[in-house]
ROGUZA-10902 format. One record per residue (C-alpha): residue number from 1; x, y negated, z negated. Coordinates in Angstrom, 1 decimal. Layout:
% ROGUZA-10902
   n     px     py     pz
 NUM      X      Y      Z
...
% end
This chain:
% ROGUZA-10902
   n     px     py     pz
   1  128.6  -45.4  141.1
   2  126.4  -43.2  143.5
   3  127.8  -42.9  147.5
   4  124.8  -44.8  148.4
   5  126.2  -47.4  145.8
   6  129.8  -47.4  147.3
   7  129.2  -48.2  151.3
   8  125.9  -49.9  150.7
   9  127.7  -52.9  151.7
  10  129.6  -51.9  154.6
  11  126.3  -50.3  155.8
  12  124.6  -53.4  155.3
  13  127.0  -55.1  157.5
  14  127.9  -52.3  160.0
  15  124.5  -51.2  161.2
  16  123.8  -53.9  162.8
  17  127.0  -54.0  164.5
  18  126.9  -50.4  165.4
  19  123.1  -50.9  166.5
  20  124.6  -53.8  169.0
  21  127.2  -51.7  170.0
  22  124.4  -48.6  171.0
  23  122.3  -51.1  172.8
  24  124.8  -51.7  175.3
  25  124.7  -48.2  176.2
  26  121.5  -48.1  177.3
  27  119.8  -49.2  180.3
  28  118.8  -52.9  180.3
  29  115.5  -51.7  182.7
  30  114.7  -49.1  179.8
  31  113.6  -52.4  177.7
  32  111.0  -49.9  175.2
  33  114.0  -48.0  174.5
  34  115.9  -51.3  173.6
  35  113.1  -52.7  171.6
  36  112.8  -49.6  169.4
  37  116.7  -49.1  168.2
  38  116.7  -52.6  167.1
  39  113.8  -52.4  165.4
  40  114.5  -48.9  163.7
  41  118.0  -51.1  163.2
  42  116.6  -53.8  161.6
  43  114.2  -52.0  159.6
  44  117.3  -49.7  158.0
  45  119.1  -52.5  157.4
  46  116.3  -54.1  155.4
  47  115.5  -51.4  153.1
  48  119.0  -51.3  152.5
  49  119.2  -55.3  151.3
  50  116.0  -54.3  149.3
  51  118.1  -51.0  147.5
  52  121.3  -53.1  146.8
  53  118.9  -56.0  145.0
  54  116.7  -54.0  143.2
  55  119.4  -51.8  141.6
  56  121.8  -54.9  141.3
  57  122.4  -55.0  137.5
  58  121.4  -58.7  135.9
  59  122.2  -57.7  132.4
  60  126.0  -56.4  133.6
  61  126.3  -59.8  136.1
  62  129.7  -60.3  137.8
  63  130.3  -58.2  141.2
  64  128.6  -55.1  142.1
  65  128.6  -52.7  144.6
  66  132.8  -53.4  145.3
  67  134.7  -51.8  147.8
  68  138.1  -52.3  149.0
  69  140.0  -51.7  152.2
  70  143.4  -52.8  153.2
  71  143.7  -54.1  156.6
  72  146.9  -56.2  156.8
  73  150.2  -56.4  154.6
  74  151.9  -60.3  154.8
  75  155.5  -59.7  154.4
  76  157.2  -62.0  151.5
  77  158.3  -62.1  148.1
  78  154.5  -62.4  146.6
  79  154.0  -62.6  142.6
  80  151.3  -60.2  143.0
  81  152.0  -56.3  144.0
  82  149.7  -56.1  146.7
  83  149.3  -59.2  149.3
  84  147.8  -59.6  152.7
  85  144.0  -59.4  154.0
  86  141.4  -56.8  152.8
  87  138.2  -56.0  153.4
  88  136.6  -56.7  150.3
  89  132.8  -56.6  149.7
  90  130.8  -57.1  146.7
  91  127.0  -59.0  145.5
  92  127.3  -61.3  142.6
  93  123.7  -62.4  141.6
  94  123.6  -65.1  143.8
  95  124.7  -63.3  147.2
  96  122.6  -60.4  146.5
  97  119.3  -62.6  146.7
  98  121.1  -63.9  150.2
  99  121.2  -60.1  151.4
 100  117.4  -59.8  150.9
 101  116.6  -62.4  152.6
 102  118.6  -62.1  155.6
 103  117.2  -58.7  156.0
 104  113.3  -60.0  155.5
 105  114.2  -62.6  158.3
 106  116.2  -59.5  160.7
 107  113.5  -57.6  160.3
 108  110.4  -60.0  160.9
 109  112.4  -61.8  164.0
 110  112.9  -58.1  165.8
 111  109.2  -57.8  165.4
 112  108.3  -61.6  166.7
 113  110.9  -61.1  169.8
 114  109.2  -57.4  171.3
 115  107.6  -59.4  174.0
 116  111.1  -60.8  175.5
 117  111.1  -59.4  178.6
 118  114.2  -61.2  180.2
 119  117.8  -59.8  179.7
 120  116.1  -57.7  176.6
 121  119.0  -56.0  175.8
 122  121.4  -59.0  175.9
 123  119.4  -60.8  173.7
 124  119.5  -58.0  170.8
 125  122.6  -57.5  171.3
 126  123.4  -61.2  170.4
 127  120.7  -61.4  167.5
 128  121.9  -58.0  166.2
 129  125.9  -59.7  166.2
 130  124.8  -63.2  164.9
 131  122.9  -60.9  161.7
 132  125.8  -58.7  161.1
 133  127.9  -61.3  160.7
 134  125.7  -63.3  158.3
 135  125.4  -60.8  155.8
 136  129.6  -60.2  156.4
 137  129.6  -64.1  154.7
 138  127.2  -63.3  151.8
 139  128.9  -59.9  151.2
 140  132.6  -60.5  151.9
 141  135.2  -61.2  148.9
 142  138.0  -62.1  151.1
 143  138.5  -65.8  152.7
 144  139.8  -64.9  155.9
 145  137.2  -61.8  156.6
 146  135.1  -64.7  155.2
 147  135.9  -67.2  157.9
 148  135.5  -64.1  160.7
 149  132.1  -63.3  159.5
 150  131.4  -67.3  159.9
 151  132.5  -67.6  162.9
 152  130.7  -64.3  164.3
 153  127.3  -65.8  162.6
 154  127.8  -69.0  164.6
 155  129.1  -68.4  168.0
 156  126.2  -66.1  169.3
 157  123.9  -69.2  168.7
 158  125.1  -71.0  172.2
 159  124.1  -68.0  174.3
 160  120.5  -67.1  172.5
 161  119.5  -71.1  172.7
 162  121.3  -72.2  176.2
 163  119.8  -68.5  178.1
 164  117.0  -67.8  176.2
 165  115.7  -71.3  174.2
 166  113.3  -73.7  176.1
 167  113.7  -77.4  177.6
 168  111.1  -80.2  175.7
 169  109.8  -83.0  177.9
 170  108.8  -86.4  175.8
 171  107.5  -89.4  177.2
 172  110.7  -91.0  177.7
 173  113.7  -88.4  177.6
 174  114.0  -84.9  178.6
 175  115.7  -82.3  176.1
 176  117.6  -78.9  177.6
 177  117.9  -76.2  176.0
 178  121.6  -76.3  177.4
 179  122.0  -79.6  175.9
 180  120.3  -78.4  172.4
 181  122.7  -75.2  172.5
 182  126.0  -77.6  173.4
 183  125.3  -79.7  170.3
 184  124.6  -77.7  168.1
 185  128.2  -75.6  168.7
 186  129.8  -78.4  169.0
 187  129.0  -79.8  165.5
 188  129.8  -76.3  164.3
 189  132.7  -75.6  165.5
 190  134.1  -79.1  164.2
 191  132.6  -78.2  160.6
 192  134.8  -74.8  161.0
 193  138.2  -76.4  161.8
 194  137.6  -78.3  158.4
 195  136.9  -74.8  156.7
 196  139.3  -73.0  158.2
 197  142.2  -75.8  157.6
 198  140.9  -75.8  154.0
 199  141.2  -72.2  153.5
 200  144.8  -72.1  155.0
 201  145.6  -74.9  152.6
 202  144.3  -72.6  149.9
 203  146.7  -69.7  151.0
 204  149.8  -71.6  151.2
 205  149.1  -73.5  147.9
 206  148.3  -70.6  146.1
 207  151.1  -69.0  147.0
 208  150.0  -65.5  146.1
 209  150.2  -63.8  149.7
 210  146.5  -63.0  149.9
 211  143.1  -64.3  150.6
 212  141.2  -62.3  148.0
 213  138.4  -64.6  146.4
 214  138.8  -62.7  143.1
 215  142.5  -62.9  142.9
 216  143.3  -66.7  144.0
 217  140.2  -67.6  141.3
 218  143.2  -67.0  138.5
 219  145.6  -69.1  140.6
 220  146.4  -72.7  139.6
 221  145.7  -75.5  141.8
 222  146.3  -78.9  140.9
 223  143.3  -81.8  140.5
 224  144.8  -83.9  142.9
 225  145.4  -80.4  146.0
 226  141.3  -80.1  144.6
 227  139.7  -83.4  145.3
 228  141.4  -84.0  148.7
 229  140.4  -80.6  149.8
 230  137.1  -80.2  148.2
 231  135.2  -82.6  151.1
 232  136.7  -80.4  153.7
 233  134.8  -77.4  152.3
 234  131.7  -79.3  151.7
 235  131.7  -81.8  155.0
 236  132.9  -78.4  156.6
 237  130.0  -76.2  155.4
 238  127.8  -79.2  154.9
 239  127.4  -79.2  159.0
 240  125.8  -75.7  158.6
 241  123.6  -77.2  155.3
 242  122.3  -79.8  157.2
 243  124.0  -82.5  155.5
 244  123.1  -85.8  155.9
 245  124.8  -88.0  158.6
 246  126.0  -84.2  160.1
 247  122.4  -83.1  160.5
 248  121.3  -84.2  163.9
 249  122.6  -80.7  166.0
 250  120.1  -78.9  163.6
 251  116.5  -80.0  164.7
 252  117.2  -80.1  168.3
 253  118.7  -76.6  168.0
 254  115.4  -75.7  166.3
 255  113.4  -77.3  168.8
 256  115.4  -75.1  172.3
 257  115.8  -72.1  170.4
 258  113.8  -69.0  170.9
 259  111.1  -68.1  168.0
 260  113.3  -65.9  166.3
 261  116.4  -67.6  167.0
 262  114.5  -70.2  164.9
 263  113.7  -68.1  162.3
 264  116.9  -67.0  161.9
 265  118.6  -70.7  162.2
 266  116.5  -72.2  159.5
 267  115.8  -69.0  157.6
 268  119.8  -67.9  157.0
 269  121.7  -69.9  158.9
 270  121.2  -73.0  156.9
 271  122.1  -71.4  154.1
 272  125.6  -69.9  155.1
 273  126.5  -73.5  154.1
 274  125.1  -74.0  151.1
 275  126.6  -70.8  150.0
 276  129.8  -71.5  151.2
 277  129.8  -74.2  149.1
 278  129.1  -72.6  145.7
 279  131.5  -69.5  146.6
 280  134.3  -71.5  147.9
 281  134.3  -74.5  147.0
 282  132.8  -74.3  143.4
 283  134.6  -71.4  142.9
 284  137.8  -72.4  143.4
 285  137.8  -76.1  142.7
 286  135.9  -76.5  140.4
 287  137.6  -80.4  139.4
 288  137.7  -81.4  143.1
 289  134.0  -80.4  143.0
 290  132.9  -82.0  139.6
 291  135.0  -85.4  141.0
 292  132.3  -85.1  144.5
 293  129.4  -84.1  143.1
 294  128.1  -87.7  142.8
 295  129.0  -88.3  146.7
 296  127.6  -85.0  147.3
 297  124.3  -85.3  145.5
 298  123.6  -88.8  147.1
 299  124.0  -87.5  150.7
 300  121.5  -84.7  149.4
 301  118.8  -87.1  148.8
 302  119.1  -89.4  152.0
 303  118.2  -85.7  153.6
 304  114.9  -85.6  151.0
 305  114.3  -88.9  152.0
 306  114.9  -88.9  155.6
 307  114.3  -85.6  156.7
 308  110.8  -85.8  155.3
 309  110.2  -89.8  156.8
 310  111.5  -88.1  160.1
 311  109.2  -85.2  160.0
 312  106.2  -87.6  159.5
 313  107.0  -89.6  163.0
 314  107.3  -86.5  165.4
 315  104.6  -84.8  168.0
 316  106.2  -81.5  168.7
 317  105.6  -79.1  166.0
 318  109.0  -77.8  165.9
 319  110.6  -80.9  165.6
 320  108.7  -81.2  162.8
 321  109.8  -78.5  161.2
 322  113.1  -78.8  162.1
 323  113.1  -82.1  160.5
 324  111.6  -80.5  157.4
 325  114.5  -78.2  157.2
 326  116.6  -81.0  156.7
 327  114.6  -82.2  154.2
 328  114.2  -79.6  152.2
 329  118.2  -78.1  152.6
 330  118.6  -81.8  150.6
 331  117.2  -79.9  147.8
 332  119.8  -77.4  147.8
 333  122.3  -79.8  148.1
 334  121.1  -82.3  145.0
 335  120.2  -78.5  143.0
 336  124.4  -77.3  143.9
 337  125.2  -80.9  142.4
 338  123.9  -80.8  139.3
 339  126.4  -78.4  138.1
 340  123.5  -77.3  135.5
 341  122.0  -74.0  135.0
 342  118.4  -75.1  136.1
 343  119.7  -77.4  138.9
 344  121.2  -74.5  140.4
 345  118.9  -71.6  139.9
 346  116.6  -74.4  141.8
 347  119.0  -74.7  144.4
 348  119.6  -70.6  144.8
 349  115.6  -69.9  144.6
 350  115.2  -72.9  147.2
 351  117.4  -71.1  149.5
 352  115.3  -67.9  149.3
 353  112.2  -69.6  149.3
 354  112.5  -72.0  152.3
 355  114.3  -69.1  154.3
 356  111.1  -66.8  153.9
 357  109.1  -70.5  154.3
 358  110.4  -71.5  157.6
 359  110.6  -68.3  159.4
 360  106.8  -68.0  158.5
 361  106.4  -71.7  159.9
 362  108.4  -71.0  163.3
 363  106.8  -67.6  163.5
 364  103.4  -69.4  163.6
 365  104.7  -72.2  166.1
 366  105.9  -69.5  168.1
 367  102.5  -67.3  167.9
 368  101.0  -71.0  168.8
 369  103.1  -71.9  171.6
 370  103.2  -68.7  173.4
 371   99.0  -68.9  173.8
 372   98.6  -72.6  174.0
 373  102.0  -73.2  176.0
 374  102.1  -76.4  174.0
 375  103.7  -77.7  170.7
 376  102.3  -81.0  171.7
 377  100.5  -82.2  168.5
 378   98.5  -84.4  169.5
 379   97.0  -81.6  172.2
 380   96.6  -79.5  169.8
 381   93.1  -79.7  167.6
 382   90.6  -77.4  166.0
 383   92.3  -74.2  166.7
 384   91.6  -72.7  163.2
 385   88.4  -71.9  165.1
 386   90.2  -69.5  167.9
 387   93.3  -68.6  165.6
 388   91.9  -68.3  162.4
 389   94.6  -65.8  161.0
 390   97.9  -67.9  162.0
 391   96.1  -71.3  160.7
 392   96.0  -69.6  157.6
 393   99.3  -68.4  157.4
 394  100.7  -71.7  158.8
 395   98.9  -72.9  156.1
 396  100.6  -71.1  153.2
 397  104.1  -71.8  154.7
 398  102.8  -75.5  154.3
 399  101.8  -75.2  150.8
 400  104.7  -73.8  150.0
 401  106.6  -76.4  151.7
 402  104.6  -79.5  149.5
 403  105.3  -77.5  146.4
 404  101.9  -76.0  145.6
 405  101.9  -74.0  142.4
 406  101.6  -70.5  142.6
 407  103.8  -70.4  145.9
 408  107.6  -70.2  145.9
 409  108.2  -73.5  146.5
 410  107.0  -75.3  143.7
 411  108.7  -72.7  141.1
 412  112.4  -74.0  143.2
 413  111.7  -77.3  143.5
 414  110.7  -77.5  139.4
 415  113.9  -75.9  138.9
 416  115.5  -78.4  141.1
 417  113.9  -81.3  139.3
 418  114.6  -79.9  135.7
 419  118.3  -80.1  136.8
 420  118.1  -83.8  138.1
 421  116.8  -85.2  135.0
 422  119.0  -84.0  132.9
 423  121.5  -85.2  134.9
 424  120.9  -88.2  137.7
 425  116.9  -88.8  136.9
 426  116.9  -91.9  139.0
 427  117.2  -89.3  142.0
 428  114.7  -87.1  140.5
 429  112.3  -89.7  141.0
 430  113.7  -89.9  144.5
 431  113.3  -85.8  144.7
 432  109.8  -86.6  143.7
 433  109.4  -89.6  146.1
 434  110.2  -87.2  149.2
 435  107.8  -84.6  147.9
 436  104.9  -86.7  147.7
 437  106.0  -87.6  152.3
 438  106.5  -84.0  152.6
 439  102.9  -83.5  151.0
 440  101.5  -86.1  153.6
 441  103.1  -85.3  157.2
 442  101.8  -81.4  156.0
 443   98.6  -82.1  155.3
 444   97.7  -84.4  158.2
 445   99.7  -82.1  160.3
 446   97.3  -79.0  159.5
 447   94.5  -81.5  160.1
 448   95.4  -82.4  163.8
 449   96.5  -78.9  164.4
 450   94.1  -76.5  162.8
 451   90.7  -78.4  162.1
 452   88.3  -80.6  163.6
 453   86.7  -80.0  166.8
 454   88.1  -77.2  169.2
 455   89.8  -79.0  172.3
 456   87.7  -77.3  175.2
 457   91.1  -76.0  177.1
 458   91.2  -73.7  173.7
 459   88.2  -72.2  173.9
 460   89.0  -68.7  175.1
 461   92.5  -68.5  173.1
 462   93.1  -65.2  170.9
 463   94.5  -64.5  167.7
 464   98.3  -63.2  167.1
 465   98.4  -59.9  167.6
 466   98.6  -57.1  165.1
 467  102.6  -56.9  165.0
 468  103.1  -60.8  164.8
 469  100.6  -60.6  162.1
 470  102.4  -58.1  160.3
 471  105.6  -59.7  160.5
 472  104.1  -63.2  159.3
 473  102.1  -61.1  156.5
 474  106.1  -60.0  155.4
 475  107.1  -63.7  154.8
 476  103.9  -64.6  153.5
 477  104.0  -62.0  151.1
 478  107.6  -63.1  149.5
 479  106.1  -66.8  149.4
 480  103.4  -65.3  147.3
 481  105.8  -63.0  145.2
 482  108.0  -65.7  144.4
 483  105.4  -67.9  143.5
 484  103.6  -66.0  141.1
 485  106.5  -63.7  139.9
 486  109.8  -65.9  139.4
 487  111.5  -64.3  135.9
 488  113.3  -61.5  138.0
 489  114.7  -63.6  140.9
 490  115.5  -66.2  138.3
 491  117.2  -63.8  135.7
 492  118.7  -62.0  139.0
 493  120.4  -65.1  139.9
 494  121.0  -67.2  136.9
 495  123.6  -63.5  136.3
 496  125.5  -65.5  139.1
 497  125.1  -69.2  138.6
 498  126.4  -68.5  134.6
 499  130.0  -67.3  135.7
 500  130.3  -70.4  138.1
 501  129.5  -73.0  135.9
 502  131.8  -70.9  133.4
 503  134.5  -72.1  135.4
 504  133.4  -76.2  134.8
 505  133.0  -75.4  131.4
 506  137.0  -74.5  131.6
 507  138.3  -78.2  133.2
 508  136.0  -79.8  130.1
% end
């Protein structure tokens, strides 16, 4: 293993940190100075993500790119020779496809946010924090380091929503973006006390004197400590997920955040949850998970169902993305469920492919909504005529969104489906059922939005300028690579799906 190889990793996570930490240093007047660090921050960090899963080994699987450093020694009369807490990092196949895509959406939401003129540096300081610690979760082999990196993902959310997000106004009620930022930190904060007690109980059961993933996955815990812990782990990161009745924080977040705050929320942030699930609480319980599966995969397809009914009935465009999100993290949810192969690869490649998705969507709202000052669909009309580039890319998020072959969507969702029939096919048809509503509210949506006659207060509107369109070029290019190149994400992650399920295949 090369240098590069050995602190890849902590690179990964620390340059964003450090690039925070730098920020603060300089002057918040000097806001070109502050712009360019965090984009020549966000850019390292992305060509990094893109080193560690192009030379991430398929063929070998297991964990790559380990390192190990001993922070804390717990005192006791432990089984094992070394106890306590330790920075451990390492990608399996699974978290390494995470890393990529969390630095695509870093990278793309520096670019989108250049024209944030108030309290510049405060807000990439915040966004550079909230990243670092996201890729700290996907990269992290240690529970508690696990939990810090959680917790650091989440908590800069308040601040970037309540100081920096917008207020909607609807007919009859008035949403703040302090009241979008409250809820949403509210209904994760209550999903991380159920974590973080589940975790503990983990600890003290395994009785081993160390929260090392790798080590407590030989320890012994009994079915019955499984299947009443399990649901804490999955209601607990099922909040983040956007489980179904849990959800509601998530599209009024979406809707007062800040564009890249968005992208970022939908784009990674979702998926902390579904993540946490398979690394947690697959990994370690894998009985208590085989005995709520079934709960788990019918709560996964009220989101299909609902999210995408929901998204059809709103008139701001972010709500109706938000609502999508829902939707489509249901997916996930029914893919993790299956406990097959294909159910999960679906669910993995979903992740990744409605992460680069929705950014792309909420980069185009924001593009939208910072020349129109509307997200008002029904005042909206025609403007494929003035904004011919973002239409289109709008557009292809769409597609990808109803599952259009060719695009990255429809390659996850098969995957998905391929899982449910061989396991539950009455929900497949459901799966299906909530494809065919997303198809609808997309389509009519791009045909109120984009086409027919151009509204006459849009007549002098302009284009998104050369570094939005870049940065929505970026997502649209993964939707395309995805689409029509799948065998090497799929062979990448099935290298991390195989050893989970190998652990079902042990309780029979």
């Amino acid at each position: 293993m090369g240098t590069l190889d050995s602190y890849a990793l902590l690179l990964i996570v620390a340059i964003p940190m450090a690039g925070a930490g730098l920020l603060i240093l300089i002057p918040g007047s000097n806001v070109l100075a502050v712009r360019r660090l965090s984009l020549a921050v966000a850019l390292l960090t992305m060509l990094l993500s893109v080193y560690v899963f192009l030379a991430y080994d398929h063929s070998a699987g297991g964990m790559q790119f380990e390192r190990i450093w001993k922070w804390l020694e717990i005192p006791g009369p432990w089984p094992m020779g070394e106890s306590g807490i330790t920075l451990r990092l390492g990608v399996d196949g699974i978290s390494t496809l995470m890393v990529l895509l969390t630095g695509i959406v870093l990278f793309t939401g520096v670019l989108i946010s250049w024209n944030i003129e108030d309290r510049a540096k405060e807000f990439f300081v915040l966004y550079l924090l909230l990243l670092s610690g996201v890729f700290g979760v996907f990269v992290t082999l240690d529970l508690f380091f696990f939990f810090f990196f959680y917790e650091l993902a989440v908590m800069p959310m308040y601040l970037l929503i309540g100081v920096w997000g917008s207020s909607s106004t609807f007919a009859t009620f008035i949403r703040t973006k302090e009241y979008g930022a409250m809820k949403l930190m509210l209904y994760l904060v209550a999903g991380s006390v159920l974590i973080w007690i589940a975790l503990l109980a983990i600890f003290v059961e395994a009785d081993l004197g160390t929260f090392d993933l790798l080590a407590l996955q030989d320890a012994t815990f009994s079915e019955g400590f499984q299947r009443v812990f399990f649901p804490f782990l999955a209601i607990g990161f099922g909040v983040l997920a956007g489980l179904w009745p849990f959800h509601t924080w998530s599209p009024d977040g979406h809707v007062a955040a800040p564009t890249a705050v968005s992208m970022v929320h939908a784009g990674v942030l979702m998926k902390l949850g579904a993540f946490g699930i398979i690394r947690i609480g697959m990994t370690l319980m894998p009985e208590g998970a085989e005995f709520w599966m079934p709960a788990l995969i019918g709560l996964g397809t009220v989101n299909v169902i609902y999210g995408a009914w929901s998204a059809m009935g709103q008139t701001d465009l972010k709500y109706v993305i938000g609502y999508s999100s829902v939707s489509h993290m249901g997916y996930v949810l029914m893919g993790i469920a299956t406990l097959q192969v294909l159910g999960l690869n679906g669910a993995v490649l979903q992740m990744f492919s409605h992460g680069v998705m929705t950014a792309l969507f909420f980069a185009a709202v924001g593009v939208i909504y910072e020349k129109t000052h509307t997200r008002d669909i029904g005042v909206l009309n025609g403007l494929a005529k003035r904004m011919g580039f973002t239409a289109t890319l709008f557009a292809i998020a769409g597609l990808a969104s109803l599952g259009l072959p060719g695009l990255s969507g429809f390659v996850a969702e098969l995957l998905v489906f391929l899982g449910l029939f061989q396991t539950y096919p009455i929900l497949g048809i459901l799966g299906i059922i909530g494809a065919a509503i997303t198809a609808v509210y997309i389509l009519r949506l791009m045909a109120r939005v984009f086409f027919g006659p151009l509204g006459e207060q849009w007549g002098d509107q302009t284009d998104a300028t050369l570094r939005e369109k870049f940065s929505m070029l970026v997502l649209a290019g993964f939707i395309l690579l995805v689409g029509l190149f799948p065998f090497p994400f799929i062979r990448v992650i099935e290298s991390g799906v195989v050893d989970i399920l190998a652990r079902f295949g042990e309780v029979g």
